[in-house]
C-alpha positions as CSV (number, residue, x, y, z in Angstrom):
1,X,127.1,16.0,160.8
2,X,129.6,13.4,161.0
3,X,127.1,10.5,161.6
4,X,125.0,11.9,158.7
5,X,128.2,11.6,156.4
6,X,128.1,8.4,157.6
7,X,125.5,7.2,155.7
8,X,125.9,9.2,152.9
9,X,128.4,7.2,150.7
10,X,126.0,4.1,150.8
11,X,123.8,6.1,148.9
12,X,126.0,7.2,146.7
13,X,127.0,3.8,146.3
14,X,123.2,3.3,145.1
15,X,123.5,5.9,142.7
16,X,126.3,4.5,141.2
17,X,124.8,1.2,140.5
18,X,122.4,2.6,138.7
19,X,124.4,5.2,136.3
20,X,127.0,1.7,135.7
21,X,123.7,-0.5,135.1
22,X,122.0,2.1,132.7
23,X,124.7,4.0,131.1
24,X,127.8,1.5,130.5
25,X,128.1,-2.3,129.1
26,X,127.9,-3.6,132.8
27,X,124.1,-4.0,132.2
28,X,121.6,-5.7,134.1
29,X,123.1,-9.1,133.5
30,X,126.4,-8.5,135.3
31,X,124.0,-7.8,138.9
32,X,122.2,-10.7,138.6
33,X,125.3,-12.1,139.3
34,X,126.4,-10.0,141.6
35,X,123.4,-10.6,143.5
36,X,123.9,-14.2,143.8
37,X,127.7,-13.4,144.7
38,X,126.3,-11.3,147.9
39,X,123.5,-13.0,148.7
40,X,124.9,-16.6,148.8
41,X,129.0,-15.6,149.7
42,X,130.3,-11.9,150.7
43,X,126.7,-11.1,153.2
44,X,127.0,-14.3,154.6
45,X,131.0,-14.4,155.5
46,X,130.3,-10.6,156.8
47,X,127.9,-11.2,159.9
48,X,129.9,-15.0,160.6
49,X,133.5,-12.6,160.6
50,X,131.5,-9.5,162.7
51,X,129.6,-12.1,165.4
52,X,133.2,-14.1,165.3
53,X,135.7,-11.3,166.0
54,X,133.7,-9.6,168.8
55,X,133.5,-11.5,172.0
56,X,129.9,-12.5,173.5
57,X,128.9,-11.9,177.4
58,X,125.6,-13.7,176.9
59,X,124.8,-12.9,181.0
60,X,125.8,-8.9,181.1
61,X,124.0,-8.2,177.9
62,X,120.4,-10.1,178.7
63,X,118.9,-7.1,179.1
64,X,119.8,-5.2,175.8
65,X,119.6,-8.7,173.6
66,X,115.9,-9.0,175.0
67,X,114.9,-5.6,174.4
68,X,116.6,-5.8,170.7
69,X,114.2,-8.9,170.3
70,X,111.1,-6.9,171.6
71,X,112.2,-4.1,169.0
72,X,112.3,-6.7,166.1
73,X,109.2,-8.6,167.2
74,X,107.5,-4.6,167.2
75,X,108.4,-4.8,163.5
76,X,107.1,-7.9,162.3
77,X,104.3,-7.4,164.2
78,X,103.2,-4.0,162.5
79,X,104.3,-4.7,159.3
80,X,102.9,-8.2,159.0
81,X,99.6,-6.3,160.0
82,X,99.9,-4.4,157.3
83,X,98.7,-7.3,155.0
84,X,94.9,-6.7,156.4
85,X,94.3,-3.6,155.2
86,X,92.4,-3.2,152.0
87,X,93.7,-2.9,148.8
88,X,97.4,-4.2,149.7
89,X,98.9,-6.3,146.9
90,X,99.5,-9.6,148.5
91,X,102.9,-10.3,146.8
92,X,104.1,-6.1,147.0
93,X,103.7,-6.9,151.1
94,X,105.6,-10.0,151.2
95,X,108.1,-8.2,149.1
96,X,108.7,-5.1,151.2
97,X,107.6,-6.1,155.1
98,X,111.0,-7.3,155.7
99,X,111.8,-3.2,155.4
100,X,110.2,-2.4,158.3
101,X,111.9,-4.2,160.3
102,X,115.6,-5.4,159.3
103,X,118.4,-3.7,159.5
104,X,121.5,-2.8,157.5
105,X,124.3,-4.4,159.9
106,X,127.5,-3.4,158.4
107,X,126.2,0.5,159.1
108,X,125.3,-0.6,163.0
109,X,128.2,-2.3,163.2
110,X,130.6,1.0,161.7
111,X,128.0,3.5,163.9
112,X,128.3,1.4,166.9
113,X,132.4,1.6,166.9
114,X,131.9,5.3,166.8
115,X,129.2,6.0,169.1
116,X,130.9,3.5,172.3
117,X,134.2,2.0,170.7
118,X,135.3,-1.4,171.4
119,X,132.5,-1.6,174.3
120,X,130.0,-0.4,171.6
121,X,130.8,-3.2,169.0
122,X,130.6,-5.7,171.5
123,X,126.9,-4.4,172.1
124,X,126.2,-4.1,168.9
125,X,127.5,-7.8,168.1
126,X,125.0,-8.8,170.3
127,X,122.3,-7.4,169.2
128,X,123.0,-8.7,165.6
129,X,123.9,-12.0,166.5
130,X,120.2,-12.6,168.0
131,X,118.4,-10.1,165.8
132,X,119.5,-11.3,162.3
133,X,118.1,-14.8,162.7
134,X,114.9,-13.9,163.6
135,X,114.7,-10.9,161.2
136,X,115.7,-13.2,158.5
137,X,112.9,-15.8,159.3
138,X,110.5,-12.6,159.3
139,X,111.6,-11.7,156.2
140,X,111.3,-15.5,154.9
141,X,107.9,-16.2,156.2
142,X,105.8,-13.7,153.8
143,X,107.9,-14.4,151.0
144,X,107.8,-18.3,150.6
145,X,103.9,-18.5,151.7
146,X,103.4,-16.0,148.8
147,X,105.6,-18.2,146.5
148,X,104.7,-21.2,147.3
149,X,108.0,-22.5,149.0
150,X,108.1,-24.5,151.9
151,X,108.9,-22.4,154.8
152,X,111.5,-25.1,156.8
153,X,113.1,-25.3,154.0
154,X,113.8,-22.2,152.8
155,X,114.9,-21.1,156.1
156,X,117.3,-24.7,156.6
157,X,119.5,-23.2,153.2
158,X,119.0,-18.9,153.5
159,X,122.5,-18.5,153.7
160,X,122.4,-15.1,156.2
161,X,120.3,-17.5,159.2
162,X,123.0,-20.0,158.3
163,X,126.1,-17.8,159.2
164,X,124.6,-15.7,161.8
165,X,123.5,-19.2,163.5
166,X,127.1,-20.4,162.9
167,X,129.2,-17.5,164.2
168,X,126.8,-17.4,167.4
169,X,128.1,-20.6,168.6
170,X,131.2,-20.2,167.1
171,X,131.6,-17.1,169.3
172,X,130.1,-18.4,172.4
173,X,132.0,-21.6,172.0
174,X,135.1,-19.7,172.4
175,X,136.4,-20.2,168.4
176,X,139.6,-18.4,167.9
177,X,140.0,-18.3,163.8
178,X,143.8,-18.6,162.8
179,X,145.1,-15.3,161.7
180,X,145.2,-15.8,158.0
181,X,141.8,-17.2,158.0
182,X,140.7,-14.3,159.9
183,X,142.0,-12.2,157.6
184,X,140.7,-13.1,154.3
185,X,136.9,-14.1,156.0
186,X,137.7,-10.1,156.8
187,X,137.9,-9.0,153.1
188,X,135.5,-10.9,152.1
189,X,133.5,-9.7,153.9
190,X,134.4,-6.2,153.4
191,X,133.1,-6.6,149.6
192,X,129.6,-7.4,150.8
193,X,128.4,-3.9,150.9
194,X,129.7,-1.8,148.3
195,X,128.8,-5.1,145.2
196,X,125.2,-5.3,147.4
197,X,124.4,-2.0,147.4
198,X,125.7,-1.4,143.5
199,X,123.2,-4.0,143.1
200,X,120.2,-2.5,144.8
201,X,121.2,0.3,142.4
202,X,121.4,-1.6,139.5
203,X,118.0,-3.3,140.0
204,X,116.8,0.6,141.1
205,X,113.0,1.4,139.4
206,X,112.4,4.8,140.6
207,X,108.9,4.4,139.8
208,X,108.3,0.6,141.5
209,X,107.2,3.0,145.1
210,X,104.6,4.6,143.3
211,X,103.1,1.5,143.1
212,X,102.2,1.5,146.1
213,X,102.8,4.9,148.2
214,X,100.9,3.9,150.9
215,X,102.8,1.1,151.8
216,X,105.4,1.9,151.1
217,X,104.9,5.3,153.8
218,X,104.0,3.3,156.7
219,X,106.9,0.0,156.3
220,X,109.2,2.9,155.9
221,X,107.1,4.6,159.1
222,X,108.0,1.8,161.5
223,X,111.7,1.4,160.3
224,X,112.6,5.1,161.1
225,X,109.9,6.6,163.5
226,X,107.7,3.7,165.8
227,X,110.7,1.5,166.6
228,X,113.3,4.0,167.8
229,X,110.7,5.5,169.8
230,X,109.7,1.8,171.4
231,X,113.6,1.3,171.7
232,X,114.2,4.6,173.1
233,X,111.1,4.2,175.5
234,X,111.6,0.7,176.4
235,X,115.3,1.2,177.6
236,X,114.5,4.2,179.9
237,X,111.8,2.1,181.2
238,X,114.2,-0.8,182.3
239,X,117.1,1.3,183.0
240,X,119.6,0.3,180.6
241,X,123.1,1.3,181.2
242,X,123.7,5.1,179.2
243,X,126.3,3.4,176.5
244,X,124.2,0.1,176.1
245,X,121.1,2.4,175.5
246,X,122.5,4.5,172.9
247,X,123.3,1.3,170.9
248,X,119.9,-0.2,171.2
249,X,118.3,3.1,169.6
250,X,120.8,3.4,167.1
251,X,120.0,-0.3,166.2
252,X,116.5,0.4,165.7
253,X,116.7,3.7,163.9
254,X,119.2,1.8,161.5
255,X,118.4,2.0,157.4
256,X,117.0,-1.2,156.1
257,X,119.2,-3.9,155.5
258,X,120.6,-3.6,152.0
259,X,120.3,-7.7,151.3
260,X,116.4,-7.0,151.3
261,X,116.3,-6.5,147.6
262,X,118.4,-9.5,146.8
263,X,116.0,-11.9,149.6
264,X,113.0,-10.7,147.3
265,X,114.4,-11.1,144.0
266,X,115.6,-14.5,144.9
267,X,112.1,-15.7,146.4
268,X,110.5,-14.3,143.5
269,X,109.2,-10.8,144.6
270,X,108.7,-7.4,143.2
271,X,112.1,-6.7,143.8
272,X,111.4,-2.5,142.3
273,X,109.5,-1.8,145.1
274,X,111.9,-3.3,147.7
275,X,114.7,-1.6,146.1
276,X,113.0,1.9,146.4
277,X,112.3,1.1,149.9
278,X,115.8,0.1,150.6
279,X,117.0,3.5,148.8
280,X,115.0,5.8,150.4
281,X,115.2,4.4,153.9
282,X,118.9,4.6,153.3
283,X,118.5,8.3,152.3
284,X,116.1,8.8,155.2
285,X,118.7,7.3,157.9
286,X,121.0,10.0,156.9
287,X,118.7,12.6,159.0
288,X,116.8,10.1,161.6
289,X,119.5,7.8,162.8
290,X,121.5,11.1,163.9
291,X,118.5,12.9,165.4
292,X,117.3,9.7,167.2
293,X,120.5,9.1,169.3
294,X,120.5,12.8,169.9
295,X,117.3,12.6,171.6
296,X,118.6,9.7,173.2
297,X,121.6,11.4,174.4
298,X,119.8,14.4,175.8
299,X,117.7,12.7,177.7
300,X,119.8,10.2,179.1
């Protein structure tokens, strides 16, 4: 119950973007904003403070940061399938694929410090410092084919590849930040999720997933059901250590990452249907993220 109520102010955080949006004179024009503000400053400074403050041990984690990549790979791989099958709108699919497979890292990062403490951050650090690079080029790839961008260099200025890339070799480098800096990178930071997910809120169409129900059931399928079972799977196959194992299935059975709304209305997608997606997979991780490491636990 506790890891459900987790979850559950983010989506009330949702909920809230929307009444403000519709019901008050912070109207639609305020988040579009507020969406450049997260997208290009407070998610950014977030994963370079989280990869930053949370040591790296590159050698005793080889085996969980390769079967985090496998996880994410899973996810492109299914959901970039989905394109092929009849009757998929081209531009909905490079809107939403980046569902199936990213990942909401402020919640891993807050689940992981619960689940295994200090020792559980640290794991989880890892995880997003190798993931969120090539999740972001994932979601990139579909996106500025689709519109027409050139793919180097969308990916040489997205500003969440840019950070994560940074604070990876900040961290393994051995970069202490002074405290002060620390500090306010820290706060910063701290601001990305409540403004971002306000913002999926206020950009909240509850009728952009009936667009496309199909779709939108199997990119939500993958994120909550095939890859915690392939995490779950993979790590009792190559006998990961109990606590590094319960991170690597909360990890995949983590709500999609909130930022996915933002990436498509900045690159020119149907940013409805990605913010339904985001919504319910956020109200859908309230019940599976729980049940997932329970499984996990009981059979480890």
């Amino acid at each position: 119950m506790r890891d459900l109520l987790l979850l559950l102010p983010d989506f009330l955080l949702i909920v809230v973007g929307f009444v403000v949006c519709r019901y008050t004179p912070l109207d639609r024009t305020v988040w579009v904003a507020a969406e450049k503000l997260v997208y290009f400053l407070l998610f950014p400074v977030l994963l370079f403070a989280s990869i930053v403050r949370n040591p790296l041990s590159p050698g005793d984690a080889a085996a969980l940061a390769g079967s985090g990549l496998a996880t994410v790979a899973l996810g492109i791989a299914l959901a970039y399938g989905l394109r092929h099958v009849p009757g998929v709108d081209p531009r909905r699919h490079a809107s939403g694929a980046q569902t199936a497979f990213r990942f909401n890292s402020y919640i891993a990062l807050a689940m992981a410090e619960r689940l295994g403490g200090t020792a559980g951050v640290a794991s989880m650090a890892v995880l997003v410092a190798v993931c969120v690079p090539v999740c972001n080029i994932g979601a990139v790839l579909p996106l500025a084919r689709h519109g027409g961008h050139h793919f180097g260099r969308e990916l040489m200025r997205n500003p969440l590849i840019l950070a994560t890339v940074s604070g990876l070799l900040a961290n393994l480098a051995g970069l202490q930040l002074p405290e002060a800096l620390g500090t306010v990178l820290q706060r910063i930071g701290q601001a990305a999720l409540p403004i971002g997910l306000m913002a999926v809120g206020a950009g909240l169409q509850f009728g952009g997933l009936a667009a496309a129900p199909r779709l939108a059931a199997a990119l939500l399928a993958i994120r909550h059901a095939v890859l915690p079972a392939f995490a779950l799977a993979l790590g009792l196959a190559i006998a990961l250590p109990a606590a590094q194992l319960t991170v690597l299935v909360a990890f995949a059975a983590m709500p999609t990452a909130s930022s996915a709304y933002v990436l498509a209305v900045r690159m020119g997608g149907d940013g409805p249907f990605v913010a339904g997606l985001v919504t319910l997979s956020t109200l859908l991780g309230m019940a599976a993220l729980p049940a997932w490491v329970a499984l996990q636990l009981a059979l480890g």
